[in-house]
C-alpha positions, 0 to 999 in steps of 0.5 A, spaced: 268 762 761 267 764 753 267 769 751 264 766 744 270 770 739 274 763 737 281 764 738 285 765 731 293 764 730 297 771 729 300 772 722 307 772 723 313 773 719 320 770 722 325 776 725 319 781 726 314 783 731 307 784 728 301 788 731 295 789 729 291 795 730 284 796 731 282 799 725 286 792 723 293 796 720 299 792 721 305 795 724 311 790 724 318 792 728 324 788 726 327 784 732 334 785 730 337 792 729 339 793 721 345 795 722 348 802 720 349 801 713 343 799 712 339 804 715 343 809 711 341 805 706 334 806 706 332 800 711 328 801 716 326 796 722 318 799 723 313 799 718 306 799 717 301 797 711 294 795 710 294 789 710 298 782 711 300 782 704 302 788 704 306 788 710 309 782 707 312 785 701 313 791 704 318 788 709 321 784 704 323 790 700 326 793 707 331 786 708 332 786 701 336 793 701 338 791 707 342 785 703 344 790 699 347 795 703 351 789 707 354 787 699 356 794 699 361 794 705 368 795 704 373 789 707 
């Protein structure tokens, strides 16, 4: 049985799940916790935007300060 609607891959973004609303805002939740210096950072493992790009750089930030926060830890 069809439905008639064609199946179209999800985007995806390595290391975080992506949901798509209804209203087609993207909520993305990273599969890996941050761990806590990038959290106090300003890291944060879910987020929203709307549109895939806009998720994409949103996400790209939030890894980038989580980067930087590791970079930061004292040995």
């Amino acid at each position: 049985m069809n439905d008639g609607k064609a199946a179209v891959p999800s985007p995806t973004i390595p290391g975080w799940r992506l949901l798509i609303s209804d209203a087609g805002r993207f909520w993305a939740f990273r599969q890996k916790p941050f761990p806590v210096e990038a959290r106090r950072a300003g890291a944060e493992p879910d987020l929203d935007a709307d549109t895939f790009d806009d998720i994409q750089a949103v996400i790209t930030r939030h890894e980038e300060i989580a980067r930087q926060a590791a970079g930061q830890v004292a040995l």
